[in-house]
C-alpha positions, 0 to 999 in steps of 0.5 A, a space after each residue: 825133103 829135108 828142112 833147110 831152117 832145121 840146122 839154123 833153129 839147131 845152132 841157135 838153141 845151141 849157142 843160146 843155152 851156151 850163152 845162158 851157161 856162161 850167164 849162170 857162171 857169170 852170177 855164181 862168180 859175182 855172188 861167190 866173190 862178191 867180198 873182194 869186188 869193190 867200187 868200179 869192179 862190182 860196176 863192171 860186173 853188173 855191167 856184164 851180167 846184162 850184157 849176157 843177159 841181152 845176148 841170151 834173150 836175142 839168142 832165145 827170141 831168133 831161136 824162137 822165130 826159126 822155129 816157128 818159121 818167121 822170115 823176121 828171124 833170119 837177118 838177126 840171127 846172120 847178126 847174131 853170127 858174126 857178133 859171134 865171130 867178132 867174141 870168138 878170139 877173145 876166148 882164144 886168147 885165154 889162158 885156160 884151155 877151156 876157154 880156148 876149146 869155147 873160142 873154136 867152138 864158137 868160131 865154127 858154129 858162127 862160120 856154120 850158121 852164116 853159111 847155112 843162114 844164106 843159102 838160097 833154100 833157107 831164104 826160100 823157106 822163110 819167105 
């Protein structure tokens, strides 16, 4: 018998390490162009680097909770998703064709882990 939870633990390692991709990029750019942000910018800057730092802590902790197989994993991970869902079009809407292949991606795997997440096997497992 295969393991319903397998799939979610998956997405969720996915979508985490992703995260802390775009966290990386997100440094490198700040500290790289740190001359020509001034003011409100390097405010705005900080500002998103923690916020993608939150969404890669909650991405690795519902990661680790479907892991271990903790029922308490499962609610924030189905919020996490359509978090997800609501970023995707706004990597659509890039210009660079990079962000839009992100967009789909995102978009996809979103959709994926909010179906898989409520099949009743998954709530089975982790009861």
């Amino acid at each position: 018998m295969s393991d319903p939870v397998r799939p979610l633990v998956l997405i969720a390692g996915v979508e985490a390490l992703s995260v802390l991709a775009i966290l990386v990029a997100d440094v490198i750019a700040v500290l790289g162009g740190t001359d020509g942000l001034v003011g409100a910018a390097q405010g705005t800057a900080a500002v998103g680097i923690v916020l993608w730092a939150i969404v890669t802590g909650a991405l690795a902790l519902v990661w680790w909770g479907l892991y271990r197989r903790r029922a308490l994993a499962r609610t924030p991970f189905l919020l996490l998703q359509a978090f997800a869902l609501v970023l995707a079009p706004l990597f659509w809407g890039s210009d660079v064709l990079a962000w839009r292949i992100v967009g789909v991606v995102v978009g996809l795997m979103a959709v994926a882990g909010i179906v898989l997440g409520l099949r009743p096997a998954v709530r089975s497992v982790l009861a």
